[in-house]
C-alpha positions in Angstrom: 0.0 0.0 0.0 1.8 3.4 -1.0 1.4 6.1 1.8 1.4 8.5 -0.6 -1.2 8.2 -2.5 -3.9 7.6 0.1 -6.0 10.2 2.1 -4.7 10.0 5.8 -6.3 12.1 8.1 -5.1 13.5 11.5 -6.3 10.6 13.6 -5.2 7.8 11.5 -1.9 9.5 11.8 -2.2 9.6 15.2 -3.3 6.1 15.9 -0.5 5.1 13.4 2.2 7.1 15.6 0.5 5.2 18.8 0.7 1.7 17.1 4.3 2.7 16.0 5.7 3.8 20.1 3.8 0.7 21.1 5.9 -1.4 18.8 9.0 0.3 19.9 8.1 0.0 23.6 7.8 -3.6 22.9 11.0 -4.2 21.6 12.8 -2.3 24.3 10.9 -4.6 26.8 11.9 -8.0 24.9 15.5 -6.3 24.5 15.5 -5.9 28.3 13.9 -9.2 29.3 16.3 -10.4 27.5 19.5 -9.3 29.3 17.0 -10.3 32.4 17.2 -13.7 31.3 20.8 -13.9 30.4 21.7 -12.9 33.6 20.2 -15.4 35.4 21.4 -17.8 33.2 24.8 -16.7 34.1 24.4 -16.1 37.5 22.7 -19.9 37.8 25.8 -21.3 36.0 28.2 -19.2 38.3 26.5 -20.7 41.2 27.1 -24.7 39.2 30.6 -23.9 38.6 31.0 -22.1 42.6 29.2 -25.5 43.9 31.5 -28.1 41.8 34.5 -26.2 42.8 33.6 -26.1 46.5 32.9 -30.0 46.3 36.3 -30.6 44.1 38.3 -28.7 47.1 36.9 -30.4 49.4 37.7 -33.8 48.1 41.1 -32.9 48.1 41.0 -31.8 51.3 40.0 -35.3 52.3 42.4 -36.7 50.2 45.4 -34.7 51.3 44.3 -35.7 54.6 43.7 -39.5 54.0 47.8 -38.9 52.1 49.4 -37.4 55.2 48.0 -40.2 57.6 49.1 -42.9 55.5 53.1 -41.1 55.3 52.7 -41.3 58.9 51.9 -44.5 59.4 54.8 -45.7 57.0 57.5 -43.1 58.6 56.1 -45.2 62.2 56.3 -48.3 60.2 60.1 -47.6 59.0 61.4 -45.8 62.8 60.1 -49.5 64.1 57.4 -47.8 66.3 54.5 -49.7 66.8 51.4 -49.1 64.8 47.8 -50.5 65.5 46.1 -51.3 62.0 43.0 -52.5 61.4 42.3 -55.2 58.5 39.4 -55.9 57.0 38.7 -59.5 55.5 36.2 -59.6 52.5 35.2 -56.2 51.6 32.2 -56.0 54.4 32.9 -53.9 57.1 30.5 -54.6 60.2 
């Protein structure tokens, strides 16, 4: 439809310049909900990544630990201290 050659009055034009903000109000508000989202998509994984970390230093906490005992059972074992160890027979541990 050419513009131009139609009759447009004063309030087509301004329901035309209404339609026209509304679009453009509309876009900044799916623009925006967009960053929304994408934020708390990132701030979601941050808090994955944050909870995976805290469990990986953990565990080598624990292993470091479980590391150092075991060196210090051996360095006991090679002064000729006496060490109590416990032995299990089977794999089931009552």
């Amino acid at each position: 439809m050419n513009i131009k050659a139609n009759v447009v009055n004063e309030e087509h034009k301004a329901a035309i310049a209404k339609l026209i903000r509304q679009q453009g109000n509309k876009r900044y508000t799916n623009f925006k909900s967009v960053v929304i989202q994408s934020i708390c998509v990132l701030a979601v994984l941050a808090l994955c990544i944050s909870i995976l970390g805290i469990t990986l230093h953990v565990a080598s906490y624990y292993q470091a630990k479980k590391d150092i005992e075991t060196q210090a059972l051996i360095q006991q074992l090679e002064n000729g201290e006496v060490v109590e160890m416990t032995a299990r027979v089977g794999g089931r541990h009552e």
